[in-house]
PDB file of N, CA, C and O in Angstrom:
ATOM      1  N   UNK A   1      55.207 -28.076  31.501  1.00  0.00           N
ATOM      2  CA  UNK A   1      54.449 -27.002  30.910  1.00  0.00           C
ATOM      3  C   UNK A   1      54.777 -25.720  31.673  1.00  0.00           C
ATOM      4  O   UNK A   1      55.063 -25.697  32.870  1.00  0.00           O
ATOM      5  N   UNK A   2      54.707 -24.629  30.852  1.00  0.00           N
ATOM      6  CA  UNK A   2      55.189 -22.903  31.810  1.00  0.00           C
ATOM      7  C   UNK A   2      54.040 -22.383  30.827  1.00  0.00           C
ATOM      8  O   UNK A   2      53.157 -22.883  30.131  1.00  0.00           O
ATOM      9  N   UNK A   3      54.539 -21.076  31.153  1.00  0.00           N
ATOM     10  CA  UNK A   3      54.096 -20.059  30.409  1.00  0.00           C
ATOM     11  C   UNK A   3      54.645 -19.175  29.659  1.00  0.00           C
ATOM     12  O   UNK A   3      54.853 -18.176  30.348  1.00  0.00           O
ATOM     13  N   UNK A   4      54.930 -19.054  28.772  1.00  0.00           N
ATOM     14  CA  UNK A   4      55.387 -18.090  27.844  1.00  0.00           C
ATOM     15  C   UNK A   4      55.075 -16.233  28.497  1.00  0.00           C
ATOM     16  O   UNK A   4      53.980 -15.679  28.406  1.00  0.00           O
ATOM     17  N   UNK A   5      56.371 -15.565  29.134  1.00  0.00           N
ATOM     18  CA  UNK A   5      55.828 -14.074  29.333  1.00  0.00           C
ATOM     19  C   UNK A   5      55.620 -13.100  28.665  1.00  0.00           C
ATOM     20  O   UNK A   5      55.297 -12.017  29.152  1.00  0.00           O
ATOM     21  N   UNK A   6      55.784 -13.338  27.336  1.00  0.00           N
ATOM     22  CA  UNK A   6      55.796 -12.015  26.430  1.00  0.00           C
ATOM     23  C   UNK A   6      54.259 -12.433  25.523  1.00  0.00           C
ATOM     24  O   UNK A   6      53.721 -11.587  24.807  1.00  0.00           O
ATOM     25  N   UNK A   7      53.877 -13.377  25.634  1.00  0.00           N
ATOM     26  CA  UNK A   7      52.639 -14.137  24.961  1.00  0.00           C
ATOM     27  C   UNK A   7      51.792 -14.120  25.932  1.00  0.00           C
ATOM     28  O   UNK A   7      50.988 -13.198  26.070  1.00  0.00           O
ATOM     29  N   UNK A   8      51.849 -14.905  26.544  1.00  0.00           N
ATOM     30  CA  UNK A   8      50.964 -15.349  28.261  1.00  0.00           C
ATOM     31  C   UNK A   8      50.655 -17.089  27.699  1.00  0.00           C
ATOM     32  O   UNK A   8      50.146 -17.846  28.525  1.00  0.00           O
ATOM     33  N   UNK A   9      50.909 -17.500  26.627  1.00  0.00           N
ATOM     34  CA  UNK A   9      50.233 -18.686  26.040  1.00  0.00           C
ATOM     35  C   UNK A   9      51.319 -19.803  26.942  1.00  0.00           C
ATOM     36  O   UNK A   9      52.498 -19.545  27.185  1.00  0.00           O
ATOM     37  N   UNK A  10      50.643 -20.994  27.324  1.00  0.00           N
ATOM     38  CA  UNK A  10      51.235 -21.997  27.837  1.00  0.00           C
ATOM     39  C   UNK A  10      51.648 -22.873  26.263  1.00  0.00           C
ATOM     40  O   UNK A  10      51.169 -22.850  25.129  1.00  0.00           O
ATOM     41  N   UNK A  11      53.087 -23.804  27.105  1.00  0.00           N
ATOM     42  CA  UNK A  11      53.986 -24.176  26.205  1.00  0.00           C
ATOM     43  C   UNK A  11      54.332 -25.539  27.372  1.00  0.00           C
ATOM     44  O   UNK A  11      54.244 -25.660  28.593  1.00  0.00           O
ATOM     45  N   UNK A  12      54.839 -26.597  26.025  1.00  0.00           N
ATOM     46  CA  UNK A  12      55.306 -27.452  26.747  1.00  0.00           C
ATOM     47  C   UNK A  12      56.517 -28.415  26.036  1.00  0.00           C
ATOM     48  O   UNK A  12      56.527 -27.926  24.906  1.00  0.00           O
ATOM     49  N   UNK A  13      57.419 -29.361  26.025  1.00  0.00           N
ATOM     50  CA  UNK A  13      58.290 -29.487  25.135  1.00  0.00           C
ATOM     51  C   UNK A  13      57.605 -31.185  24.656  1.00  0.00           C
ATOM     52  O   UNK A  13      57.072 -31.952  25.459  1.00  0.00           O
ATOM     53  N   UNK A  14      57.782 -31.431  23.322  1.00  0.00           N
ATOM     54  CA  UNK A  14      57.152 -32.871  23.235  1.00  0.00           C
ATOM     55  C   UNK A  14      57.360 -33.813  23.291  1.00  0.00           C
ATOM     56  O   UNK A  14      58.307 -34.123  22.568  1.00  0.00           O
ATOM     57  N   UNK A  15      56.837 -34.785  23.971  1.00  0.00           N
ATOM     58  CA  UNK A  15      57.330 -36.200  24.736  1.00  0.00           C
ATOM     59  C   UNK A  15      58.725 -36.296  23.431  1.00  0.00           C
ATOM     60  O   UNK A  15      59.858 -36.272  23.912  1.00  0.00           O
ATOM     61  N   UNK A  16      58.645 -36.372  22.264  1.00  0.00           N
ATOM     62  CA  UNK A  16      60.241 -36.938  21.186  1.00  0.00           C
ATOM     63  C   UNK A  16      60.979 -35.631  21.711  1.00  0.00           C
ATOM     64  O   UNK A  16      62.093 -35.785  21.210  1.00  0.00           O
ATOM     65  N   UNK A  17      61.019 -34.608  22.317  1.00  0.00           N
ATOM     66  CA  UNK A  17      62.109 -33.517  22.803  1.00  0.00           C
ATOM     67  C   UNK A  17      62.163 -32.659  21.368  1.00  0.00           C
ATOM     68  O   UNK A  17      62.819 -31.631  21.200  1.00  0.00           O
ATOM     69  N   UNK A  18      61.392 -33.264  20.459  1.00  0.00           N
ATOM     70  CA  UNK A  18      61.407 -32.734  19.146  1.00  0.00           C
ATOM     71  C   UNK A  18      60.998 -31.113  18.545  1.00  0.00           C
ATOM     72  O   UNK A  18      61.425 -30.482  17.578  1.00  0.00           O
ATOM     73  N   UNK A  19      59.882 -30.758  19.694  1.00  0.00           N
ATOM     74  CA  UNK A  19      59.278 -29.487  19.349  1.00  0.00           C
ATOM     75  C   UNK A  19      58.705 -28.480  20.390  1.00  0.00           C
ATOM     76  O   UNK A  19      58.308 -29.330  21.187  1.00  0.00           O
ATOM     77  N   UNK A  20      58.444 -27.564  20.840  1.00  0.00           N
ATOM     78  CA  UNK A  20      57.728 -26.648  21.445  1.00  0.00           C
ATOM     79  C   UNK A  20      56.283 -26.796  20.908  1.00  0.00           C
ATOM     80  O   UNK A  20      55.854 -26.586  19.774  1.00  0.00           O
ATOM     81  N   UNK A  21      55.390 -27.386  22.489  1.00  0.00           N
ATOM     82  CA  UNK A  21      53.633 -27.299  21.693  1.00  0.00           C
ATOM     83  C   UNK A  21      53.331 -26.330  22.150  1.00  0.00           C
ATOM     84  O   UNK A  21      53.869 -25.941  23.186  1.00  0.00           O
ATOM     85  N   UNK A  22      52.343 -25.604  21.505  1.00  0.00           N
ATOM     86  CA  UNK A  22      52.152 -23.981  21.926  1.00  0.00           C
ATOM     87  C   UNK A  22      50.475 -24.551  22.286  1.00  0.00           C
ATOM     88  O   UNK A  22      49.871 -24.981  21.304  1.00  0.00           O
ATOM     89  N   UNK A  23      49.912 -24.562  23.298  1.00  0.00           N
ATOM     90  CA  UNK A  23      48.606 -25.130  24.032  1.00  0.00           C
ATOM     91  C   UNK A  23      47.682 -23.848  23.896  1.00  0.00           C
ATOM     92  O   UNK A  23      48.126 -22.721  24.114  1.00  0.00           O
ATOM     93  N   UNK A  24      46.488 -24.068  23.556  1.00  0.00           N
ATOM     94  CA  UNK A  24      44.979 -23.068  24.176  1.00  0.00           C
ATOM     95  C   UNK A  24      45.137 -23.999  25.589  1.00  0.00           C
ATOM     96  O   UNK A  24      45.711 -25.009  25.994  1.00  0.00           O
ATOM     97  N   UNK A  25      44.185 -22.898  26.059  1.00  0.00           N
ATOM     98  CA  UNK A  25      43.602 -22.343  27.044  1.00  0.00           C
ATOM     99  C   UNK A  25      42.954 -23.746  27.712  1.00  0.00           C
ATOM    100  O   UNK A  25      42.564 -23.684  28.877  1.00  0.00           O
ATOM    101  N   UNK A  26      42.885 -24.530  27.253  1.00  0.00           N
ATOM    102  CA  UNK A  26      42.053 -25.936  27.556  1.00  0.00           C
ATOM    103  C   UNK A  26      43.482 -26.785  27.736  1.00  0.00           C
ATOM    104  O   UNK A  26      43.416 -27.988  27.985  1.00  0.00           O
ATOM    105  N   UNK A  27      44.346 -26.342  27.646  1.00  0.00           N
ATOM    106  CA  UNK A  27      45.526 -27.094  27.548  1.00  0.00           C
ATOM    107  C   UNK A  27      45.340 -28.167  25.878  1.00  0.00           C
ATOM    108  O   UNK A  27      45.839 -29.267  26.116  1.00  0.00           O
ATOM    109  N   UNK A  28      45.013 -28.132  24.988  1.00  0.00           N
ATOM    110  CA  UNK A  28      45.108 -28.871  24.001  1.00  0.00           C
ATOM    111  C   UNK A  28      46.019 -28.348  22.597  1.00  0.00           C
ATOM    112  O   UNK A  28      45.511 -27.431  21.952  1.00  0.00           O
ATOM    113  N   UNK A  29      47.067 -28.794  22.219  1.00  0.00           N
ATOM    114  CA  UNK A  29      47.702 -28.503  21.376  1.00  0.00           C
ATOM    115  C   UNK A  29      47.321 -27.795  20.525  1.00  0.00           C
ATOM    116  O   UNK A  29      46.248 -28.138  20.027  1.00  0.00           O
ATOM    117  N   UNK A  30      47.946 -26.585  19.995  1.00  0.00           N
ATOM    118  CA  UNK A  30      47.395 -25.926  19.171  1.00  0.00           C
ATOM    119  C   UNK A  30      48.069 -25.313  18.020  1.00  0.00           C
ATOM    120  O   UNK A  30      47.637 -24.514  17.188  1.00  0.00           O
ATOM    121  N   UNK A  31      49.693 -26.084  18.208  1.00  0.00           N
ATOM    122  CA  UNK A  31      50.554 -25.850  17.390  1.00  0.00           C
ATOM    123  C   UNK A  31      51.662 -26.236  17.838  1.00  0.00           C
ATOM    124  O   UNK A  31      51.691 -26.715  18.971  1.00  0.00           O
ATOM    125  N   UNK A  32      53.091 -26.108  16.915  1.00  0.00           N
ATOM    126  CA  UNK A  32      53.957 -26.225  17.595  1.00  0.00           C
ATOM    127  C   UNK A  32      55.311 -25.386  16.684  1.00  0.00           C
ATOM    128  O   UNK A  32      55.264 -24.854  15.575  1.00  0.00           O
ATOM    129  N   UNK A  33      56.531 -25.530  17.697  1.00  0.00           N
ATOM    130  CA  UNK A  33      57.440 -24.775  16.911  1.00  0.00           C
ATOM    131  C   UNK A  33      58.734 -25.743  16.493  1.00  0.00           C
ATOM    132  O   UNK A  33      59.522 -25.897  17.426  1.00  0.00           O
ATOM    133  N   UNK A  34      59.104 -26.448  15.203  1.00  0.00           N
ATOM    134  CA  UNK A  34      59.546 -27.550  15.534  1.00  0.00           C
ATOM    135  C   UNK A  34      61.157 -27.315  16.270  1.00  0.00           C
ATOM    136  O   UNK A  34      61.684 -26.218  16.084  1.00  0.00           O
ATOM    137  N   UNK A  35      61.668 -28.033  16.837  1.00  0.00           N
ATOM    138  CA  UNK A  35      63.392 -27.647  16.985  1.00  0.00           C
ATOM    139  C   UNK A  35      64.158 -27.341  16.197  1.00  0.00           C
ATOM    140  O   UNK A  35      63.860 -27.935  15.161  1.00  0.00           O
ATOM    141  N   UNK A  36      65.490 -26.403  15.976  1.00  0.00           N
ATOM    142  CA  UNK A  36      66.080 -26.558  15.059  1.00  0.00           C
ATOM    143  C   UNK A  36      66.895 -27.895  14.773  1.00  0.00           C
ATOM    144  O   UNK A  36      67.064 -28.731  15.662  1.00  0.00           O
ATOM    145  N   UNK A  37      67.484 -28.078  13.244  1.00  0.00           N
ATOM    146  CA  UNK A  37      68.002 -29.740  12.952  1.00  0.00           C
ATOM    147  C   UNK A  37      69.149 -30.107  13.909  1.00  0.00           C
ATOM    148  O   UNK A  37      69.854 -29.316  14.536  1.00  0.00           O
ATOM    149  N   UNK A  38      69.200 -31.266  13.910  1.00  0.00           N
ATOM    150  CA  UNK A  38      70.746 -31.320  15.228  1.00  0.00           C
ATOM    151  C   UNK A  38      70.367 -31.079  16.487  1.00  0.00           C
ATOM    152  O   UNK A  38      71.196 -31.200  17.389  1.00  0.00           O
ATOM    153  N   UNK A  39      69.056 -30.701  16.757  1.00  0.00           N
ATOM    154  CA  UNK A  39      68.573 -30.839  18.618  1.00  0.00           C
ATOM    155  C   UNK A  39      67.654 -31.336  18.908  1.00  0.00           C
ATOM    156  O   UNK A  39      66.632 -31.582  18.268  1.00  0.00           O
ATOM    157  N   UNK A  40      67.993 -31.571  20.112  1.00  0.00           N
ATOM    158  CA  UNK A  40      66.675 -31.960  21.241  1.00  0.00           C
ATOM    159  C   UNK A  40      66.360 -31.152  22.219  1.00  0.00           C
ATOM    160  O   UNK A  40      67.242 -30.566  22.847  1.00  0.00           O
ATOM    161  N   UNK A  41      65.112 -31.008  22.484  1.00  0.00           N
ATOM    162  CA  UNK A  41      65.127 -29.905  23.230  1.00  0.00           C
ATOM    163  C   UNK A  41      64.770 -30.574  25.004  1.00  0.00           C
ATOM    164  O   UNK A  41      64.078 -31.525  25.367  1.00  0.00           O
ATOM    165  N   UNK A  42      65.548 -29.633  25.737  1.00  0.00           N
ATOM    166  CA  UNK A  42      65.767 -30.468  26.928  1.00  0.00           C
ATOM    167  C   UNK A  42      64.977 -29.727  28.158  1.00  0.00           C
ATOM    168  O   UNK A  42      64.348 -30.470  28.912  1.00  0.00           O
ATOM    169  N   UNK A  43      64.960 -28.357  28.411  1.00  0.00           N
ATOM    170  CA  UNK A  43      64.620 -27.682  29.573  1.00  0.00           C
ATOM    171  C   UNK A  43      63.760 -26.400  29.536  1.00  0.00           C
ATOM    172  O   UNK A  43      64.694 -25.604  29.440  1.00  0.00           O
ATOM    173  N   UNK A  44      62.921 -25.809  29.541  1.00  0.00           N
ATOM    174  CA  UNK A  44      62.965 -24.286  29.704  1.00  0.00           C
ATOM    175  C   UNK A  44      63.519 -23.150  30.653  1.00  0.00           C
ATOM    176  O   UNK A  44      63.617 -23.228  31.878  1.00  0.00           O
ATOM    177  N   UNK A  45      63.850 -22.117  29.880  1.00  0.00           N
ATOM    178  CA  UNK A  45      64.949 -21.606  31.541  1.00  0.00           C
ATOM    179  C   UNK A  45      63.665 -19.845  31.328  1.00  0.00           C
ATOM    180  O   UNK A  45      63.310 -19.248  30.312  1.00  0.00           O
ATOM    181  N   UNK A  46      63.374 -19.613  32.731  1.00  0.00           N
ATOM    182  CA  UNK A  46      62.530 -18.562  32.478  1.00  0.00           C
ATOM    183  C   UNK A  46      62.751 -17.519  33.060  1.00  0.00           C
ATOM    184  O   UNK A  46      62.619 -17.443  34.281  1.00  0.00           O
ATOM    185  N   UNK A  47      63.221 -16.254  32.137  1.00  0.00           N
ATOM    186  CA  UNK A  47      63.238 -15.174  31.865  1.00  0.00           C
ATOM    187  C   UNK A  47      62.075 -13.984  32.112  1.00  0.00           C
ATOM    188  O   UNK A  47      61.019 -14.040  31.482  1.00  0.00           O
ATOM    189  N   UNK A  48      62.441 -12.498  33.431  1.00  0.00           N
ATOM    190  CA  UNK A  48      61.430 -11.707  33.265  1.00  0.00           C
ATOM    191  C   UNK A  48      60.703 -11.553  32.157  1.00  0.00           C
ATOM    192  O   UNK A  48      59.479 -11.636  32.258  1.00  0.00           O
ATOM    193  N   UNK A  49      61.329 -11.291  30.841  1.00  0.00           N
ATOM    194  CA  UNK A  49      60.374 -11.038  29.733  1.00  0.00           C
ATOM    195  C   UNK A  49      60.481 -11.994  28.737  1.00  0.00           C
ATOM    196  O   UNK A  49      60.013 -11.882  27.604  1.00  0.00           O
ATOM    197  N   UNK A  50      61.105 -12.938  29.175  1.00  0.00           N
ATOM    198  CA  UNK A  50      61.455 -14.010  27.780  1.00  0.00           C
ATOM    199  C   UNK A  50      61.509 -15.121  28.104  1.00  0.00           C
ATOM    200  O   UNK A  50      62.172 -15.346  29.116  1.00  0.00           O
ATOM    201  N   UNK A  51      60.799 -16.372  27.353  1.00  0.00           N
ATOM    202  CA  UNK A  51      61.201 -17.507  27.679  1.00  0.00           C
ATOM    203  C   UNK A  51      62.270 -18.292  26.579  1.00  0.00           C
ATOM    204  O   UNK A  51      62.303 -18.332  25.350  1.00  0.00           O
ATOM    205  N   UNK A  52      63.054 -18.844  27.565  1.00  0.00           N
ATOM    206  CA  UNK A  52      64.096 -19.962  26.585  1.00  0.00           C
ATOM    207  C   UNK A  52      64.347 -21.365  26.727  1.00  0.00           C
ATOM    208  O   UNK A  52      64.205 -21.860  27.845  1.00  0.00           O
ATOM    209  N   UNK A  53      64.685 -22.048  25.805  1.00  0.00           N
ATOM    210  CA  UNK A  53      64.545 -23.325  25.489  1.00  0.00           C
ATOM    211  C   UNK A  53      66.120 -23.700  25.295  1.00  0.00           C
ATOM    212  O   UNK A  53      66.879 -23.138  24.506  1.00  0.00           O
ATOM    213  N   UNK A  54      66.493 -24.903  26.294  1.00  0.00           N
ATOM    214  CA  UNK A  54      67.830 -25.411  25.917  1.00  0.00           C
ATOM    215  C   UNK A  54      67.937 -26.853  24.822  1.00  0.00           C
ATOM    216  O   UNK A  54      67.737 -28.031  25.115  1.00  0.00           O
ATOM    217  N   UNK A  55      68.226 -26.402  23.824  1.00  0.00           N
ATOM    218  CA  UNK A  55      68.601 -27.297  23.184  1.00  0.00           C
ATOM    219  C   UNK A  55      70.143 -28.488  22.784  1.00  0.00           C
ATOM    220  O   UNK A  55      71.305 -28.155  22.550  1.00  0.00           O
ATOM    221  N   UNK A  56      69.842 -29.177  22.811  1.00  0.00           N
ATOM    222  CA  UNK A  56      71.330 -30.244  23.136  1.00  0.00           C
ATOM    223  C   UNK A  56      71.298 -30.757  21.831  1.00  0.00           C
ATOM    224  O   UNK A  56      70.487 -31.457  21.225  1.00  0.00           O
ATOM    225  N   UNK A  57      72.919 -29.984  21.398  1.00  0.00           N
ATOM    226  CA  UNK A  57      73.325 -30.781  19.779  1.00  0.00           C
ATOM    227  C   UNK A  57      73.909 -31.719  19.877  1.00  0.00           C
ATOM    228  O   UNK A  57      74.646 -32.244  20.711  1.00  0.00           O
ATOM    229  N   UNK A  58      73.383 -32.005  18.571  1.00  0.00           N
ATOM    230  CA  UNK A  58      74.219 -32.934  18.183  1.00  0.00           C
ATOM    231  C   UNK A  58      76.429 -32.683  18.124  1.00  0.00           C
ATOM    232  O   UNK A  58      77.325 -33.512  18.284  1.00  0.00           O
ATOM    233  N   UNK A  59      76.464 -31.452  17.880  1.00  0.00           N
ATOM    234  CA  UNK A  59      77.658 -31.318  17.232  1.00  0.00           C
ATOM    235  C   UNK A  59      78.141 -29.878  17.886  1.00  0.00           C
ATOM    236  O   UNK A  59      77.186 -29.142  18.138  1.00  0.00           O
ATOM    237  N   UNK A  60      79.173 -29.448  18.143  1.00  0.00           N
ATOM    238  CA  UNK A  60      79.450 -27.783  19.018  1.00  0.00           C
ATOM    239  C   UNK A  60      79.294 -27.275  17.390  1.00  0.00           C
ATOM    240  O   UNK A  60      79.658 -27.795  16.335  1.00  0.00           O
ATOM    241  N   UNK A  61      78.532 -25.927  17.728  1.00  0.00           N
ATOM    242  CA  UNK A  61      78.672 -24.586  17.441  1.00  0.00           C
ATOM    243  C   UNK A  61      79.438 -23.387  18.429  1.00  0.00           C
ATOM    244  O   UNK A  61      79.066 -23.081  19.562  1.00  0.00           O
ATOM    245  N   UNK A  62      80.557 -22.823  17.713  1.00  0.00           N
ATOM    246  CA  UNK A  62      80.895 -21.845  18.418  1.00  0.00           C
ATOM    247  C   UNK A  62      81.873 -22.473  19.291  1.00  0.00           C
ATOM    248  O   UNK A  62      82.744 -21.745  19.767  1.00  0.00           O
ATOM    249  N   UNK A  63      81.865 -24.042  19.653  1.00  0.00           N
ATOM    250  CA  UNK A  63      82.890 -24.717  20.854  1.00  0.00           C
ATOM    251  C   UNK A  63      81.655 -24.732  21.886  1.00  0.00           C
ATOM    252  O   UNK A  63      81.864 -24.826  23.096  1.00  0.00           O
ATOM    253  N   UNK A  64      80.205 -24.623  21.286  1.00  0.00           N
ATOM    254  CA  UNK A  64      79.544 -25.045  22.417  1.00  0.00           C
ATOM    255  C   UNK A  64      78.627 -26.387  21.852  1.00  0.00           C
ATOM    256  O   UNK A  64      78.164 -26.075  20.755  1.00  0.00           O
ATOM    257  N   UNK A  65      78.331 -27.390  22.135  1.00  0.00           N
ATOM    258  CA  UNK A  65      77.275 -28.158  22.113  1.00  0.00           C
ATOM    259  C   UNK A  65      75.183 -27.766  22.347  1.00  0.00           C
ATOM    260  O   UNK A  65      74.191 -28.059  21.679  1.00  0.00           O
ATOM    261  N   UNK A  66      75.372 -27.141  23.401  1.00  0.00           N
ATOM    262  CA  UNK A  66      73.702 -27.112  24.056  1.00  0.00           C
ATOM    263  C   UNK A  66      73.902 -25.568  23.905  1.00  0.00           C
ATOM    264  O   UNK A  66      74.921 -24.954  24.222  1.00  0.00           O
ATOM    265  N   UNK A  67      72.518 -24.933  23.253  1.00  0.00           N
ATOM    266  CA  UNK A  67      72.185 -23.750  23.132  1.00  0.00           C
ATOM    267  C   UNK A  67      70.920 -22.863  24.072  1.00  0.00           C
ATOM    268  O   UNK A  67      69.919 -23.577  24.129  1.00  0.00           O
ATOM    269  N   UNK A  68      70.797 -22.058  24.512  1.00  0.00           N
ATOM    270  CA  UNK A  68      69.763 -21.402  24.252  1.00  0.00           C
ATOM    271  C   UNK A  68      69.085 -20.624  23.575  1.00  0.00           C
ATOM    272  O   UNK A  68      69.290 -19.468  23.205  1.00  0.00           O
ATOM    273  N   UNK A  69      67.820 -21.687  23.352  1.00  0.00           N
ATOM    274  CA  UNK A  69      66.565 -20.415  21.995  1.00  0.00           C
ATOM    275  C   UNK A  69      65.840 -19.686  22.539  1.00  0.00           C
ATOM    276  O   UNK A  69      65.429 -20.040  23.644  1.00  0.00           O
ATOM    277  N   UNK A  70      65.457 -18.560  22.056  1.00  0.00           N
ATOM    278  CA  UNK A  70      64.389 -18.194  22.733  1.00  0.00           C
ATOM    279  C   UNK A  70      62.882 -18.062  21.749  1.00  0.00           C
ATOM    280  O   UNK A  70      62.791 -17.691  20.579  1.00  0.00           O
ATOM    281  N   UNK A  71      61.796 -18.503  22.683  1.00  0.00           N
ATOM    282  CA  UNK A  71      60.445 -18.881  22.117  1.00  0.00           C
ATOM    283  C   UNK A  71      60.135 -17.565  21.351  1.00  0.00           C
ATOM    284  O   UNK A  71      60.284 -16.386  21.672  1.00  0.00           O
ATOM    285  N   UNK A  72      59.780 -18.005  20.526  1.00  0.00           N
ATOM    286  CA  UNK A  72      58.799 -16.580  19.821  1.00  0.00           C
ATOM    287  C   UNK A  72      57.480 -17.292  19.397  1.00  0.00           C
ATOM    288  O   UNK A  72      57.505 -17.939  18.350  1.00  0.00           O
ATOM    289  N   UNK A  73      56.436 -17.233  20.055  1.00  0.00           N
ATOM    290  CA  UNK A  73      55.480 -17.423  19.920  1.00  0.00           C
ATOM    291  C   UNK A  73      55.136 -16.274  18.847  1.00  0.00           C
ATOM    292  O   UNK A  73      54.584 -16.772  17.866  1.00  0.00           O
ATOM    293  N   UNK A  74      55.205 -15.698  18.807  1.00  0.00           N
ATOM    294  CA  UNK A  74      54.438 -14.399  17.780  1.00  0.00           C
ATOM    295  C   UNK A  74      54.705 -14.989  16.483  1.00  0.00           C
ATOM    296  O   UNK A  74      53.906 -15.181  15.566  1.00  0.00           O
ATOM    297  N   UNK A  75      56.108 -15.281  16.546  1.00  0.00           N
ATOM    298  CA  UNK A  75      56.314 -15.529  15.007  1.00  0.00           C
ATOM    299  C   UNK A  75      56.754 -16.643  14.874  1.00  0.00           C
ATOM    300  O   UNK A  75      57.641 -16.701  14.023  1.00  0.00           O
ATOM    301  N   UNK A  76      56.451 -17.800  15.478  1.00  0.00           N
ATOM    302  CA  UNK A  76      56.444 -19.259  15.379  1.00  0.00           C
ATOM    303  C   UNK A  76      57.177 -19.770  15.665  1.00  0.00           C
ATOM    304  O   UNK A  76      56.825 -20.842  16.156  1.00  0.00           O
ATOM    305  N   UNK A  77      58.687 -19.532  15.639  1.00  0.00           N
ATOM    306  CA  UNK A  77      60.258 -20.117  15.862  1.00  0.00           C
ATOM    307  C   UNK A  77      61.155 -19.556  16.886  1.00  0.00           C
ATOM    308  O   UNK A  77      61.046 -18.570  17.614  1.00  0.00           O
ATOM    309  N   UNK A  78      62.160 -20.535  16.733  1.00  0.00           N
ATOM    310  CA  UNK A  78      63.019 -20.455  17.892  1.00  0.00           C
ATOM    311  C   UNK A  78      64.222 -19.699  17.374  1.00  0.00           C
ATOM    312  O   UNK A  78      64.756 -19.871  16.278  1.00  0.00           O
ATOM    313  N   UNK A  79      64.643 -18.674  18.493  1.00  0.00           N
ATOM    314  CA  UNK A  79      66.083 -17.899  17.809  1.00  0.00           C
ATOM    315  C   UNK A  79      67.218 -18.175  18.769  1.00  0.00           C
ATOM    316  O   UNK A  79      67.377 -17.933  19.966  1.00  0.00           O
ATOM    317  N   UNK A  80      67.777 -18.622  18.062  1.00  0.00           N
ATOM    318  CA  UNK A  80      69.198 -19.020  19.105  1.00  0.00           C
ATOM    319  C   UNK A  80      69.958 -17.741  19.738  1.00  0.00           C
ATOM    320  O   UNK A  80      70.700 -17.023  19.068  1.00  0.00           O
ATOM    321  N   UNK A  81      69.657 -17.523  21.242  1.00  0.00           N
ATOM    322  CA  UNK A  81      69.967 -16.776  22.109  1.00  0.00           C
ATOM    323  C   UNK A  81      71.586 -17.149  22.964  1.00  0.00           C
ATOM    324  O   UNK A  81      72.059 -16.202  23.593  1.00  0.00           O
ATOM    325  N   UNK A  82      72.012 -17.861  22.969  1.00  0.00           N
ATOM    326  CA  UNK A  82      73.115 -17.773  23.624  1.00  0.00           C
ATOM    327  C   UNK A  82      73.555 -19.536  24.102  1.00  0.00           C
ATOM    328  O   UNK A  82      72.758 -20.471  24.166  1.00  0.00           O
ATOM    329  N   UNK A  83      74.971 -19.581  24.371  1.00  0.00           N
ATOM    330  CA  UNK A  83      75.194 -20.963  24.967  1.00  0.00           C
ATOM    331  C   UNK A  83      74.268 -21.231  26.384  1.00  0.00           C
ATOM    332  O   UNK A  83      73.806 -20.371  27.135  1.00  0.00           O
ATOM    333  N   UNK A  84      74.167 -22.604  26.482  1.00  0.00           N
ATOM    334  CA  UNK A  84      73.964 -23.381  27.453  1.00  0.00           C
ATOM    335  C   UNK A  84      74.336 -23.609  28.579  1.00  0.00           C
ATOM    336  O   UNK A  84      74.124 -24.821  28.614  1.00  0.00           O
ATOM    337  N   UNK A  85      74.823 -23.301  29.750  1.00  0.00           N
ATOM    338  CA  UNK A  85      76.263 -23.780  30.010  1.00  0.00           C
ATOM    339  C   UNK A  85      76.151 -23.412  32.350  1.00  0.00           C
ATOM    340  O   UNK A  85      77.124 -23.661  33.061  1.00  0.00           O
TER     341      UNK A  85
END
């Protein structure tokens, strides 16, 4: 579990590696953001103003395999920010 810096909302990845849970304040699930298709999500890497999520494909994009997303809590989903590596 971290914290999201541009939100302040705690986040955690879900036991299937399947999704981002976006937690209240009690720590109890309160949503989630699912992965994009073809990943698992493996690590968070944390950023002064941004948090990101490494995801491990199935298949290279670009000649890369594992991506980084970055969380958008505001608007629910993950935007693929850059390789893994």
């Amino acid at each position: 579990m971290t914290r999201d810096p541009a939100s302040g909302r705690f986040v955690a990845i879900a036991p299937a590696r399947d999704a981002v849970l976006l937690l209240a304040g009690d720590g109890v699930a309160a949503g989630s953001i699912i992965a994009p298709p073809g990943y698992k999500l493996s690590h968070f890497v944390e950023e002064s103003a941004r948090l990101l999520v490494v995801g491990q494909g199935e298949a290279a994009i670009e000649g890369w395999p594992d991506w980084h997303f970055e969380v958008d809590v505001a608007n629910v989903c993950l935007v693929r920010a850059g390789p893994a590596y």
